[in-house]
N, C-alpha and C positions, 0 to 999 in steps of 0.2 A: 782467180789468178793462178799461175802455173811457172815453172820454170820456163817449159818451152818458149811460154808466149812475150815473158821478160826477155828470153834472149835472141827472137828474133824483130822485137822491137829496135833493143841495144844494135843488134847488129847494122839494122838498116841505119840509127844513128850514125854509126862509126860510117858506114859509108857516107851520110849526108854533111859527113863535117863535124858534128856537134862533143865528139870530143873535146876536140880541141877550142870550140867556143865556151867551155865547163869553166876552162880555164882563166880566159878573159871577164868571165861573168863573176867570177868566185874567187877567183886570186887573192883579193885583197882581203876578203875575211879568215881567209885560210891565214892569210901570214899573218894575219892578227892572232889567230888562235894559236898556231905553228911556235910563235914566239912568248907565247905564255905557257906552254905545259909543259917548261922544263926538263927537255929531252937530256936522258945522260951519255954518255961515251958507253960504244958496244950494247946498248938497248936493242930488241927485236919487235918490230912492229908490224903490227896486221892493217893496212887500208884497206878495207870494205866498201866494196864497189867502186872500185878503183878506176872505172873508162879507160880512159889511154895511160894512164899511170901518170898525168903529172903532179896529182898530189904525192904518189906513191916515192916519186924522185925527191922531191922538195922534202919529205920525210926521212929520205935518205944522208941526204945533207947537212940534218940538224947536227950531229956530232962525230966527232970519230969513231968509225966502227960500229957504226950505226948502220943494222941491216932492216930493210922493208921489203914486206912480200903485200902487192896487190893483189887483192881476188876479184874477179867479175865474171857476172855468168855468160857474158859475151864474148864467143869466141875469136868475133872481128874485133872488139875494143881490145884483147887480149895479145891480137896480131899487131895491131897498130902501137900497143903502148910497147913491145918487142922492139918493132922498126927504129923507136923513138928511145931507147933505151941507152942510155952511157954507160959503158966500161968505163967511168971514172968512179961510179957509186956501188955500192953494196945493195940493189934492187931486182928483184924477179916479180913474176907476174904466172898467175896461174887462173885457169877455169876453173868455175866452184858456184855453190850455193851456200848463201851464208847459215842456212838452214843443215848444213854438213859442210866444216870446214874441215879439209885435211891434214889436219896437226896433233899432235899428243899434251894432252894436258898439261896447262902451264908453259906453255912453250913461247907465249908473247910477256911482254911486259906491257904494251900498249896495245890498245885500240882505235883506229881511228877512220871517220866515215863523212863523208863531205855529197851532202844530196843523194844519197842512196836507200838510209833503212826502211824509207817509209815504204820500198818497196816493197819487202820481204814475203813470200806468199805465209808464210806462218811466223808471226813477229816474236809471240811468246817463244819460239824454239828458236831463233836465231838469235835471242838476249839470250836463252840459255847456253847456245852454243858460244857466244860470244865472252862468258862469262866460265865457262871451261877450259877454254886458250887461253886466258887471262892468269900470270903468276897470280897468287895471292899477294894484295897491295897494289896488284896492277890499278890500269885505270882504262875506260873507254870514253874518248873524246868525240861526239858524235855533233853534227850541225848541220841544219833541218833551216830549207825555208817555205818548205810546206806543213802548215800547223794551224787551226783553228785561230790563232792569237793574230795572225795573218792573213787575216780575211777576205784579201783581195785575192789569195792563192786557192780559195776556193774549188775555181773551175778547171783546175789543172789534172784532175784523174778523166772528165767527161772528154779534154780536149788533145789528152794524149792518148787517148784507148784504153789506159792502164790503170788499173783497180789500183790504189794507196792508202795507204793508212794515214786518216785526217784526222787526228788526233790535238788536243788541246795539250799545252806548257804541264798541266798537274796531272794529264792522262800518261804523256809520255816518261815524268818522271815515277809516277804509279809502278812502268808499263817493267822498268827499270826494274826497280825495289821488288817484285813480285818475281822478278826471276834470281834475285838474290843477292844485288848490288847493295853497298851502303858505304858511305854516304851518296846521294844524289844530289846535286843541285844543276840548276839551270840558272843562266842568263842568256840578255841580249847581245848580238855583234851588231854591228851599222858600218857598211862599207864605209869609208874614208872618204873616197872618191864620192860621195855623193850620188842621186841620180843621172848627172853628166849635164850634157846639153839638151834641153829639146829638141835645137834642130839635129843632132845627129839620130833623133832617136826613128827604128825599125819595128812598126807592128807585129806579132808574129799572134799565134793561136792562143797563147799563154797570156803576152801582153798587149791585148786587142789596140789598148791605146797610153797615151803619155802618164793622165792619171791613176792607172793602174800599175804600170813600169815604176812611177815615183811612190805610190803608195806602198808595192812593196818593198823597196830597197829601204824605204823611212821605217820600217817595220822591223828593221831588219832580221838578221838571221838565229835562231834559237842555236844554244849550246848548249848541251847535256855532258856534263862531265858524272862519269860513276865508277865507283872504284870497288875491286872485288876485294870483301873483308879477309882478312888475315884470320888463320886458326887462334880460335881463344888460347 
């Protein structure tokens, strides 16, 4: 895996649309999580791999004075989440590797990452980088529904081009801890909305057919919360 080759995948996404399909697909477990981690007033947050930035916004919104900086290594998702950007919020968007994030230590109080880290070409260095912009107490909220635990998600590195890291619920909380988080826990999300209708439902490469689309969404989505300890 390579940066290059992430960001001209990304890129060709952003032209195919599928930013903004991130969103319809994923909306609903974001504001589930979004509304449980207690955002405070003037908090700085890092979204990690951020696409078009609409998590990045809805992160922005949680409070007053509350700023978000998106990073993506795609420099078209980077353009689009710009175009897409309200002067009513406290939001920017930058080109990055989460493997070198361009911030001074301690500089976020949060972390937050919505179907991106499995991508990382070196995972161990981007938990550590992520875990460096992190205040001490911070926390990174991360939600994954590519995971072993998820078995229908499988064939999703063969059917996208893209090398990922398929890791299991107790690998990726390992993956955590080893680079120096504590506490870690994980649970489940489960859309709200359910699997929807069958008849609206659309094959694509991912979800060949209906009982794979329903199996994963019933599976649903892994949440990693982990927080960077405080000096003894």
């Amino acid at each position: 895996m390579s940066h290059e080759l992430l960001a001209r995948t990304f890129d060709q996404w952003s032209r195919d649309g599928r930013g903004a399909s991130m969103e319809q697909e994923h909306g609903d477990v974001v504001g589930q999580v979004l509304a449980q981690m207690g955002v405070r007033a003037g908090e700085q947050i890092l979204d990690l791999g951020c696409g078009n930035g609409w998590a990045t916004r809805r992160l922005a919104k949680l409070a007053a004075g509350v700023q978000a900086l998106g990073l993506d290594i795609a420099p078209e998702m980077i353009a689009e989440a710009e175009r897409l950007h309200s002067l009513t919020i406290r939001a920017r968007y930058a080109v990055g590797a989460f493997e070198r994030i361009d911030a001074p230590e301690g500089k976020f109080s949060r972390v937050f990452s919505m179907e991106a880290l499995y991508y990382a070409v070196d995972l161990d260095a981007a938990l550590r980088e992520m875990l460096r912009v992190l205040k001490p107490g911070g926390t990174a909220d991360i939600v994954l529904d590519y995971f072993t635990d998820n078995a229908c998600t499988s064939c999703w590195a063969s059917k996208t081009g893209v090398p990922m890291h398929f890791l299991s619920t107790a690998q990726w909380c390992a993956a955590f801890e080893r680079a120096g988080f504590t506490p870690v826990s994980a649970r489940r999300v489960v859309d709200s909305r359910g699997p929807g209708d069958p008849a609206q439902f659309q094959p694509s490469a991912c979800y060949p057919d209906w009982s794979t689309w329903k199996s994963v969404r019933e599976a649903g989505s892994l949440w990693i919360r982990a927080t960077k300890p405080k000096p003894a």
